[in-house]
SERO-4910 file (N, C-alpha, C, O; in steps of 0.05 Angstrom, whole numbers):
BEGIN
 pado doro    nc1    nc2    nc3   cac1   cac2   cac3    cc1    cc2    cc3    oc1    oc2    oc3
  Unk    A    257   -390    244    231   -381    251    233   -357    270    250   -356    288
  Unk    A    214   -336    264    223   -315    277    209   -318    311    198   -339    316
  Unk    A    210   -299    330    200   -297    350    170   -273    352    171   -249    353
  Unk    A    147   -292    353    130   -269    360    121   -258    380    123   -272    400
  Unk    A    111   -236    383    110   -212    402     89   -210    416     80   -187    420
  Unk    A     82   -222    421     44   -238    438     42   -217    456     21   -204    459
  Unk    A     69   -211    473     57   -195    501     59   -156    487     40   -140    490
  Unk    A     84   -151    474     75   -114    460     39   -119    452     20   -105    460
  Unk    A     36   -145    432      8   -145    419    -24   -139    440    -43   -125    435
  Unk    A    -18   -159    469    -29   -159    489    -42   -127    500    -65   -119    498
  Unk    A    -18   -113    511    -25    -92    516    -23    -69    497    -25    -46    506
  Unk    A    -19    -73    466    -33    -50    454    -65    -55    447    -82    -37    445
  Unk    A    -72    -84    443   -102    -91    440   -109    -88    457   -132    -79    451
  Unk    A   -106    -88    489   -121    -68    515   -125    -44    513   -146    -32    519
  Unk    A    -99    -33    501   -101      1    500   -132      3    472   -152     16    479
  Unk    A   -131     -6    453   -143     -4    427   -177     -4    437   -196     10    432
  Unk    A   -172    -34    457   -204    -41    460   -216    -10    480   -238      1    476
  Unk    A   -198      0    500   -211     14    520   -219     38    500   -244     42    501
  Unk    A   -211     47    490   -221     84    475   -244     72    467   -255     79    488
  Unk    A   -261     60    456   -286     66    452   -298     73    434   -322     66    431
  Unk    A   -283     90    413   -298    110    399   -295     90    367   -275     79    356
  Unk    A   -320     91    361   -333     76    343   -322     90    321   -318    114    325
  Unk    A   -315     78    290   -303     85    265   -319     77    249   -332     56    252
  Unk    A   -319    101    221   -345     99    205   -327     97    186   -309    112    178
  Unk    A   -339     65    176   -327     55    144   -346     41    131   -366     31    141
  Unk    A   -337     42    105   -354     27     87   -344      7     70   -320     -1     69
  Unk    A   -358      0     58   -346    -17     35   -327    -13     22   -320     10     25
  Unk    A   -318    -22     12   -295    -14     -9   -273     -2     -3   -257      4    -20
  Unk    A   -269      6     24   -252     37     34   -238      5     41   -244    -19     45
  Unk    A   -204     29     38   -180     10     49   -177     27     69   -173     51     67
  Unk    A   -178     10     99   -166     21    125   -142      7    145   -142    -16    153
  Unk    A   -127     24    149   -102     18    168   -115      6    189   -134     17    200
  Unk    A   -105    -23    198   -120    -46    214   -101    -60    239    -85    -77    230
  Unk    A    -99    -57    263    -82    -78    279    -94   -100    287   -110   -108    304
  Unk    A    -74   -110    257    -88   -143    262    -80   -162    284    -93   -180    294
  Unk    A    -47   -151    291    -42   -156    321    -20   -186    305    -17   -190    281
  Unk    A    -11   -199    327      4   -220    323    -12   -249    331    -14   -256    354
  Unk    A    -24   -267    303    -41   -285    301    -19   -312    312      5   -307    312
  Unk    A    -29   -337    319    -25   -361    325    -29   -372    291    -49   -366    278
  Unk    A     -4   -391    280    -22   -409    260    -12   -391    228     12   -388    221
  Unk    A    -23   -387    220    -30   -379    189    -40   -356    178    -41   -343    157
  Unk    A    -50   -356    204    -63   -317    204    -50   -300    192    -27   -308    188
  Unk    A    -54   -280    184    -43   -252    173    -33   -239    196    -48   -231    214
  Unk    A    -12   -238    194     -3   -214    223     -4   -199    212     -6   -197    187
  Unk    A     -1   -171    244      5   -142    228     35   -128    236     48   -135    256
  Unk    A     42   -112    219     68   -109    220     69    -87    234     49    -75    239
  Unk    A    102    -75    244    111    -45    253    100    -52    288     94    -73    300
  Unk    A    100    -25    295    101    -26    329     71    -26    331     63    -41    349
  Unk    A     52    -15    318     23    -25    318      6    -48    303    -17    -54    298
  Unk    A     32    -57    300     15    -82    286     -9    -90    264    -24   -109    261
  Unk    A     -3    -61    249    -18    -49    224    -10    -65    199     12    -72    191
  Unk    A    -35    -66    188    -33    -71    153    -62    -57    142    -81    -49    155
  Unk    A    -58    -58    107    -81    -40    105   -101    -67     97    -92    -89     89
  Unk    A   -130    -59    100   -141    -73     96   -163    -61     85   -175    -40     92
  Unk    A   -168    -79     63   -202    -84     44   -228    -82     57   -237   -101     69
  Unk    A   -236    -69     57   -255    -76     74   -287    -91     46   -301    -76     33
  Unk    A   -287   -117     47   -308   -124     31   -342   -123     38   -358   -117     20
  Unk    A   -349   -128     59   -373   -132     70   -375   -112     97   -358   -117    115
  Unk    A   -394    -89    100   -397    -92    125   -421    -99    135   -441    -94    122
  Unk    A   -424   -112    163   -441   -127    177   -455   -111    189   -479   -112    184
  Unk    A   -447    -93    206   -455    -67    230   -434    -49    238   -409    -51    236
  Unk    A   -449    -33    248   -427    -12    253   -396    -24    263   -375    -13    256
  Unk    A   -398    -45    278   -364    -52    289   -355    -75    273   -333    -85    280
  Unk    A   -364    -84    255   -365   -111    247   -352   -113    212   -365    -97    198
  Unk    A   -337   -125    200   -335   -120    175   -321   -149    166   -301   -156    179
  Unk    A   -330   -166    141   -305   -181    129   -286   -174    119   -294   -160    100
  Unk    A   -263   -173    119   -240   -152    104   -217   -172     95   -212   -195    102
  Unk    A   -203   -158     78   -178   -177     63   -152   -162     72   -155   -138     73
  Unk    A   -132   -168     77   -115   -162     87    -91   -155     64    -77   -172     53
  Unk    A    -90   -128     60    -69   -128     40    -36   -123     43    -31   -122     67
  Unk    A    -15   -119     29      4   -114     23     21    -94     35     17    -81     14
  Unk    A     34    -82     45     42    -54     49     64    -44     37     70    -20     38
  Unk    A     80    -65     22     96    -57      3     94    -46    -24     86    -59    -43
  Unk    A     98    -32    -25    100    -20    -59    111    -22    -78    132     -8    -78
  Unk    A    105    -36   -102    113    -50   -125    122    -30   -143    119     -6   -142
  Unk    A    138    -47   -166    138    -30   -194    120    -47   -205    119    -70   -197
  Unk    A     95    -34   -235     91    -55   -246     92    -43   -275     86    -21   -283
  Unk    A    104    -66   -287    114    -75   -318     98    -75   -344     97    -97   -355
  Unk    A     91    -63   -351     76    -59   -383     87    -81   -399    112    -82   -398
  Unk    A     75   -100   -412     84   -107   -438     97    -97   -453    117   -109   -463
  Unk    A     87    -67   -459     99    -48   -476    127    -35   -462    145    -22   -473
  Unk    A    126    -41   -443    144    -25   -433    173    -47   -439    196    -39   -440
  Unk    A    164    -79   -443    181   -100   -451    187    -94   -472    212    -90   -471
  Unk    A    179    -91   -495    181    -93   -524    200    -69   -532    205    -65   -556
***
């Protein structure tokens, strides 16, 4: 089991919360997200900011959104045809 990083996460979510400045997204847009390092089952976020991209499905209000947390790796993907 690895070791998580609670206190780097701590004070870059201080640094994140103080700036202030409000981000205009919408539906459907995929945005770079610090999900930070969760307790449990959660989705963490990876790298020194603790980023993954994320879905954004619903938004609520300007600061508010349901979102899905996606992938950051990049696949090959395989045709049928490309089997045959």
């Amino acid at each position: 089991m690895t070791q998580k990083n609670y206190k780097d996460w701590h004070v870059l979510k201080s640094e994140i919360e103080n700036v202030g400045q409000e981000k205009k997204f919408r539906e459907r847009e995929i945005w770079w997200c610090s999900l930070g390092e969760n307790i449990g089952f959660e989705q963490d976020g990876k790298n020194e900011k603790f980023e993954r991209p994320v879905l954004i499905l619903r938004k609520f209000n300007c600061g508010m959104f349901f979102g899905i947390p996606l992938t950051s790796q990049k696949r090959r993907i395989v045709f049928m045809r490309d089997l045959l």
